[in-house]
N, C-alpha and C positions, 0 to 999 in steps of 0.2 A: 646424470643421476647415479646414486651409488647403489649398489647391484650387494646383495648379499652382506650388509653389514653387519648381520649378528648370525653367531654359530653354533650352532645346537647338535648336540650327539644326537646319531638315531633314532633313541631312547626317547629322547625329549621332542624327535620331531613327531615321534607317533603320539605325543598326549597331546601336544601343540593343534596337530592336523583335527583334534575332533571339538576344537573352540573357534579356530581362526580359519579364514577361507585359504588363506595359503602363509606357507613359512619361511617365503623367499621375498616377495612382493612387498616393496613399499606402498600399496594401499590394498587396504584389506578389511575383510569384516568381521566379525563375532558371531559366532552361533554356540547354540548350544549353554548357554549361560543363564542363569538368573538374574533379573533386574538387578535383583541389592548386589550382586559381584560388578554384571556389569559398572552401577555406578558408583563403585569404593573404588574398581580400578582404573574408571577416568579421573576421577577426581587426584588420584594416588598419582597417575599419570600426569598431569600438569606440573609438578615437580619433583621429576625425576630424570636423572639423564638417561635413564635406559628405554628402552623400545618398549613399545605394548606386551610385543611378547615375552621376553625377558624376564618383564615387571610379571605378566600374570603369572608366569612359571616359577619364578623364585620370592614373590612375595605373597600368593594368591595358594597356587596349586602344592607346593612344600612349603607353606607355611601352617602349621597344627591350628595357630589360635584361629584361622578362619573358618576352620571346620567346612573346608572345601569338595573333600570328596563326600563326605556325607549331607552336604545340601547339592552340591551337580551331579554326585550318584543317585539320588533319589529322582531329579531333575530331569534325567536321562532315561529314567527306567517306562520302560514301554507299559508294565505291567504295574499301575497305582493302585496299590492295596492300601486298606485303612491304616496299616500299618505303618507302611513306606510314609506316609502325607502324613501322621503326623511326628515321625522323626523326623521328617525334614523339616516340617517347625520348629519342632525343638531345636535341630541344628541351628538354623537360621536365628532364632530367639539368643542360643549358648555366642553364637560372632555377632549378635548385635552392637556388643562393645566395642569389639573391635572397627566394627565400621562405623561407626558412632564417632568414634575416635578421627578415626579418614575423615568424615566427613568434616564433622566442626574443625578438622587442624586447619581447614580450610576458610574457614569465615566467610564463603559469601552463598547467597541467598542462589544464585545460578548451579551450584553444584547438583540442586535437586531436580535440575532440567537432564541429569545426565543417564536417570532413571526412569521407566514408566508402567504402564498399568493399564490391561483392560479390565473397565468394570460394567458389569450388568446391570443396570435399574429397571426394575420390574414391577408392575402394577403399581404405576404410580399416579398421581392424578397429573393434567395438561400443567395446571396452574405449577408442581414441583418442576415438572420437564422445561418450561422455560427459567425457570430459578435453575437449575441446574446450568443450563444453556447459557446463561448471563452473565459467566465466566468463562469469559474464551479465549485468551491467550496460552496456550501452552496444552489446551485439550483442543479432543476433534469429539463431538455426539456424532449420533447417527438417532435418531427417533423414529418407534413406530409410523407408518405415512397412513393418514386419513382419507386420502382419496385411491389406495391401492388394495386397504383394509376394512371390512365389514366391522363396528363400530355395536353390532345389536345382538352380539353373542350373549350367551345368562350360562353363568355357573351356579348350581345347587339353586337355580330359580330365580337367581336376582341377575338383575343387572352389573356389570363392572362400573361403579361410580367409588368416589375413595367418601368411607363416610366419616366425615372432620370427629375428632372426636371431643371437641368442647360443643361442636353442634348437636351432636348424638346426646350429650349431656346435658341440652341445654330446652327451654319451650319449646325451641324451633325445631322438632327432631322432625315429627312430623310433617311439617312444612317442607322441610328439607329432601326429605327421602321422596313425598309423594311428586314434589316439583320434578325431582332430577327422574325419575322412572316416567313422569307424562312427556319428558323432552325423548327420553329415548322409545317408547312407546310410538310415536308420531312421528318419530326419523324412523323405528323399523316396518313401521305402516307404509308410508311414504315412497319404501324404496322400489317396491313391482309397480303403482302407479307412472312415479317417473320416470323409470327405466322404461316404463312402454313408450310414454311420451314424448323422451327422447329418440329412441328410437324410431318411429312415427315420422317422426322431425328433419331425422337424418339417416334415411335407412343405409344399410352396407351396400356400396356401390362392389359387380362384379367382379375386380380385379385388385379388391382389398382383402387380404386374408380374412377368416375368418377366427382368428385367434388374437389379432391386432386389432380387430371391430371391434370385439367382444372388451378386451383392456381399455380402449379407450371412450367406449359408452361407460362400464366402469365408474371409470375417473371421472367423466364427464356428473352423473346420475351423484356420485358422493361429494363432490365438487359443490355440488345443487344443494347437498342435506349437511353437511357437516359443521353448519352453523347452526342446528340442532342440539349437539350434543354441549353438553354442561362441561366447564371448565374442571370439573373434579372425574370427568369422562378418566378409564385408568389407561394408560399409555404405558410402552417397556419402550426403553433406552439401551445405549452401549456408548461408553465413553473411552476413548485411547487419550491418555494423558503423561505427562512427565510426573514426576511427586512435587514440583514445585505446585504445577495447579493442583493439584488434590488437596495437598497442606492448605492450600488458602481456600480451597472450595469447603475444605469441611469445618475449617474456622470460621465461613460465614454461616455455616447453616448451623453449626452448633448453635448460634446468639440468633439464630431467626426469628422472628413473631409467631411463626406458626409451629404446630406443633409439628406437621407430616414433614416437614424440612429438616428439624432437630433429629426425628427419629433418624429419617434416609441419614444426616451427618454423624449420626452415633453407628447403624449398621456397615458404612462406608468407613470409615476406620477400625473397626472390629473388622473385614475384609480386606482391605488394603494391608493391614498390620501384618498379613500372613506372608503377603508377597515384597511390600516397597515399607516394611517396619522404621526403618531409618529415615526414611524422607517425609513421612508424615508424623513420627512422633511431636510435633509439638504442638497439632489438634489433637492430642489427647486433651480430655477435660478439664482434669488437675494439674495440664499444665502452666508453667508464669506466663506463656505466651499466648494461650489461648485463653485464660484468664484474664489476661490484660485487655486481650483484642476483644473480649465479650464488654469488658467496662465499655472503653473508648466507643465500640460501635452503640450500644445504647445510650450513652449520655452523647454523641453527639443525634442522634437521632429524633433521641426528644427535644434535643433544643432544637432544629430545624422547624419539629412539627409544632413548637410554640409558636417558632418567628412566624410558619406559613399561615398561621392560625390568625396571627396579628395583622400581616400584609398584603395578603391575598384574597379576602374573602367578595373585598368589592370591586374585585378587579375582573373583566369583563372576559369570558371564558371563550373558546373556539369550537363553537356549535355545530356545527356543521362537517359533517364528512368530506375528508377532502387533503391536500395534499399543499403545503406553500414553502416558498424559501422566505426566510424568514431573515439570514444573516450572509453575506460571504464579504470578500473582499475585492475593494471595486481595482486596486491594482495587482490583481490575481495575475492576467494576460501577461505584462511585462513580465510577472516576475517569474512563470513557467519559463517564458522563451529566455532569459537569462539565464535559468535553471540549465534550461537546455545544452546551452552553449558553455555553461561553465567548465565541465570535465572538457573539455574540446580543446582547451589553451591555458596560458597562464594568468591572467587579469583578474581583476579582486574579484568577487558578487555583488560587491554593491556598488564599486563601477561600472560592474556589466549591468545591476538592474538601472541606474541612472540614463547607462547611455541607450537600453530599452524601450525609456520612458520618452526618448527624444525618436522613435522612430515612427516611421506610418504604417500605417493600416496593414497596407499591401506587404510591407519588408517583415511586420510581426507574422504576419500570413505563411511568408515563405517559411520562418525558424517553424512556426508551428507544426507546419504541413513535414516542414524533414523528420519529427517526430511524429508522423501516423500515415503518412501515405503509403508505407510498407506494411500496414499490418492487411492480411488478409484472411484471418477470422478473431475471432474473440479471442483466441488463447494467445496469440499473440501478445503478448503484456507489453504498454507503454512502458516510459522511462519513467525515471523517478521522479523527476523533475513535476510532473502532475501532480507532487505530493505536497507544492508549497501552493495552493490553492485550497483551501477547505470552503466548505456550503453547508450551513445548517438547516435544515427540514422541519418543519412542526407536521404532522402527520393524525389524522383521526380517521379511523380503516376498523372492520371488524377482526377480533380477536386472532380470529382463522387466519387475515394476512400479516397480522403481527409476528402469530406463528411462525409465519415463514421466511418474513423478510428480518425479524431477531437474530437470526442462526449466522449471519454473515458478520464476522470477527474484527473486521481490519476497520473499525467505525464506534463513535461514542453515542449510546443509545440511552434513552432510561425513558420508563414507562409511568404513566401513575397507576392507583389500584383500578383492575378491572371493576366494573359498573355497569348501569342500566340505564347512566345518564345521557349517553350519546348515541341514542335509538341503537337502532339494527339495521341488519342486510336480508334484503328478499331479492333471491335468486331469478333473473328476466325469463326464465324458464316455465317456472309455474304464476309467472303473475299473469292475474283475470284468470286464475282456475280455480278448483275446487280446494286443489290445494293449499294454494294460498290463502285460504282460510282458517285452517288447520295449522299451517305452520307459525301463522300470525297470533293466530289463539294461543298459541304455547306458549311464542314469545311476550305476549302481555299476562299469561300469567307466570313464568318465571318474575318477572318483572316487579309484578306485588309480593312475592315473596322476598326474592331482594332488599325492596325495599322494605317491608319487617324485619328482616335479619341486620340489615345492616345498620341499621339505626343503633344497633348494641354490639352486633359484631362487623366491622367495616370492612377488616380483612378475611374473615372466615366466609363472609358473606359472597366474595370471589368464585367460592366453591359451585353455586347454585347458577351463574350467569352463563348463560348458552355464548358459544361462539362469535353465534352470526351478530353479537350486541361489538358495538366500536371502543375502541379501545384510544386513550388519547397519549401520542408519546413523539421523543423527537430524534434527529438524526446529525448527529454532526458526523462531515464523513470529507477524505480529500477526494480531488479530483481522481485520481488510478483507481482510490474502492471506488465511487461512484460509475465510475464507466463500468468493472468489470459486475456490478453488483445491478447496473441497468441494462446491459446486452444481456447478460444473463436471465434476470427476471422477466424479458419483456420478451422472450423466446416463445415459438408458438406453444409450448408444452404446455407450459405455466398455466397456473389457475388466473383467471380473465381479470378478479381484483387485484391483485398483486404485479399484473403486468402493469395495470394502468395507474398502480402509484409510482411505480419504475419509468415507464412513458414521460409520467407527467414530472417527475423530478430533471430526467435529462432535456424537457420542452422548457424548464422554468430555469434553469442553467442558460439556455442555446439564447433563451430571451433576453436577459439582463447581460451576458455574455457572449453576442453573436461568433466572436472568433474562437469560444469553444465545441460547436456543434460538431467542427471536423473529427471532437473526439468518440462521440458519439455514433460511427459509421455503422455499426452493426445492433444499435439498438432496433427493433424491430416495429412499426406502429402498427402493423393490419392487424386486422380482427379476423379471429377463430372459432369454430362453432366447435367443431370435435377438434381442440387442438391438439390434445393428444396422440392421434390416428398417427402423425405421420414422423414421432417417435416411436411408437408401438411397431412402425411397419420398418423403419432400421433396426430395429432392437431384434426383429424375426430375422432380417438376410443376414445379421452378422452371426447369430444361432447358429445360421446354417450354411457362412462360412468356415464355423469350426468343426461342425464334424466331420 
């Protein structure tokens, strides 16, 4: 390895020393910089023969037109006066050209993976936070959590619901507002009943914290109600992204049907413009590219919703809650263990999957097992080789575990519009109680309001349907997300629906494909009352291993 290839005067190593983790080291990191420097000087970096640090020093830090020290002096400055913030805009705003420049010299669409952004979304409704979520390559969310979170707060008297604003304008206001306040009414009634009830049920054994009980009846009691609360219930988010997802997140919300989507895409680039301006200029509104992408996305949109209009109406729907495979491939097994074996030697793949197809049972068994007999927990990640395997899912679960099970990235999902078509979930907790009555009652009259609403608003109508209503959507996913996305969900933590649509995908796998079960070692099947308890009670010793 070559040792000291670039040489800097003193001088230069003391400005060097407060961007770059060291001035000597061929691997090294960046601090101290802003996104847009950071990614003018990767992109700038891909060709050029000089080092990083070279480049940032003679074309970044002495160069005037990037107005360098006055966006990373502002950057730097511990003390953020109104002043400092927004000269540093300006600055930022005055080198926009110039990275402007950087960037497009470059032509490709990756450069804006070189930058990123946290953003805040705040009081937003569930139904934005899954739209939001539904773009997940190149961003991470993190969302408010409903079974850690009281959900029956009131500011200036009301409830937190998002109230639509063509429904506020529209017959149905009434309908609307009195609906969504009797769902949260009866969840914050609700909640000292079945917390006693629970508790009752499963009182704290002596040798469990009482800080860990407490968290996990919790989760347990909100776990029970939070298919209560209305899809327009408001929720805060936080999203870490590159400016590639932002550019394309907020060009689809610009063109959204709804209006709370449009808004969050127009306040989401008014904020991002401050920080990652260059990577998201071309969700601007007026511009050709976001202009165009608003055409294409509605004119293919409507014609879809012609054809499904035409083709689908007498075709027989999937009633019933519940979980099926629906598609895979029945030469999946050969063609992993081929997979397998292919980095291993030099021989084609598709002489290896050929000569695969000619082996037995037992001999596919063994390639298989050299691929997973070593892993000994979940994080352990198979090969890749899992990845020529795909399984498609049709899936009808209530909204809550749509919620949860949407958020996992490395899979193709798509939902229809929430509804009241595919009944609801009642919680085994309070059924044959009192409760049950009460929470039933709410869910049937959500239900008639929906149905008013949405006879003229199909989409806005989204707004008013409680959680605990099913939601119908599918999953094509390969074999390595399916393992890690069903060890994972079918952990005792997990909320009880979502583990057993996890369960039942890798049981509906093991079945049409017995010699894939082996992949499946740490999916979990036992059932949990307080499953929570016995993360709450690692989550306290490791507390108080660090003090």
């Amino acid at each position: 390895m070559i040792e000291e290839y670039e040489e800097f005067t003193d001088n230069q190593v003391k400005i060097l020393e407060r961007y770059v983790t060291s001035t000597k080291n061929n691997v090294f990191a960046l601090r101290n910089l802003p996104e847009v420097i950071k990614g003018a000087l990767f992109s700038r970096y891909s060709r050029s023969s000089l080092g990083l640090r070279s480049l940032l020093l003679k074309e970044f830090i002495l160069n005037e037109e990037t107005a360098f020290s006055s966006i990373v002096g502002h950057f730097e400055s511990r003390d953020h006066s109104q002043v400092e913030v927004e000269d540093q805009l300006v600055a930022i705003k005055k080198a926009q050209n110039f990275f402007d420049r950087i960037l497009d010299g470059y032509g490709d669409d990756s450069i804006g993976e070189l930058g990123g952004a946290h953003l805040a979304v705040e009081n937003v409704s569930m139904i934005a936070a899954k739209c939001l979520e539904d773009s997940r390559i190149g961003g991470s969310p993190l969302e408010k959590s409903t079974r850690y979170i009281y959900f029956d707060q009131k500011v200036h008297g009301e409830y937190l619901f998002y109230r639509e604003p063509i429904l506020m304008t529209s017959a149905y206001r009434e309908v609307y507002i009195e609906t969504c306040n009797k769902l949260f009414d009866v969840y914050s009634a609700l909640i000292p009943p079945v917390t006693e009830l629970i508790e009752k049920r499963f009182p704290k054994e002596h040798d469990i914290s009482k800080v860990a009980y407490t968290a996990a009846l919790r989760a347990k009691v909100l776990d029970c109600l939070r298919g209560l609360l209305p899809a327009s219930a408001l929720t805060n988010m936080g999203i870490y992204a590159n400016g590639r997802f932002f550019e394309t997140l907020l060009q689809k919300l610009n063109c959204h049907t709804l209006a709370e989507m449009q808004d969050i895409g127009k306040k989401g680039f008014q904020e991002l413009s401050k920080v990652i301006p260059s990577f998201i200029r071309r969700a601007e509104q007026n511009h050709k590219y976001q202009k165009s992408f608003s055409q294409f996305s509605e004119q293919m949109q409507n014609e879809l919703k012609a054809l499904t209009q035409m083709h689908t109406p007498a075709i027989e729907k999937m009633s019933s809650a519940g979980v099926r495979l629906i598609s895979y491939d029945e030469n999946c097994v050969e063609k992993i263990a081929a997979s397998l074996l292919f980095p291993h030697g030099n021989s084609g793949l598709f002489e290896i999957n050929e000569h695969c197809k000619k082996l037995s049972g037992e001999e596919l068994a063994r390639i298989l097992d050299a691929g997973c007999n070593y892993r000994e927990n979940r994080r352990h990640k198979s090969p890749r080789a899992l990845e020529n395997a795909v399984f498609t899912f049709e899936i009808v679960a209530d909204f809550g575990i749509y919620r949860d099970l949407q958020r996992h990235r490395m899979l193709t999902q798509e939902r229809q519009l929430l509804s009241c078509d595919y009944g609801y979930f009642v919680p085994s907790e309070i059924r044959g109680t009192e409760m049950e009555k009460k929470y039933c009652e709410a869910m049937e009259e959500a239900k008639k309001s929906y149905d008013k609403i949405a006879h003229e608003f199909p989409e806005e109508a989204q707004y008013v349907v409680p959680m605990a209503y099913n939601v119908h959507w599918y999953f094509t996913v390969n074999l390595r997300a399916l393992q890690w996305l069903c060890e994972l969900r079918s952990a005792p933590a997990g909320h009880p629906n979502y583990r057993y649509i996890a369960q039942e995908m890798a049981k509906q796998v093991s079945q049409v494909c017995p010699l894939l079960e082996r992949f499946f070692k740490f999916v979990d099947y036992e059932g949990y009352e307080l499953g929570r308890l016995g993360q709450e009670v690692r989550t306290l010793e490791k507390m108080k291993l660090r003090r």
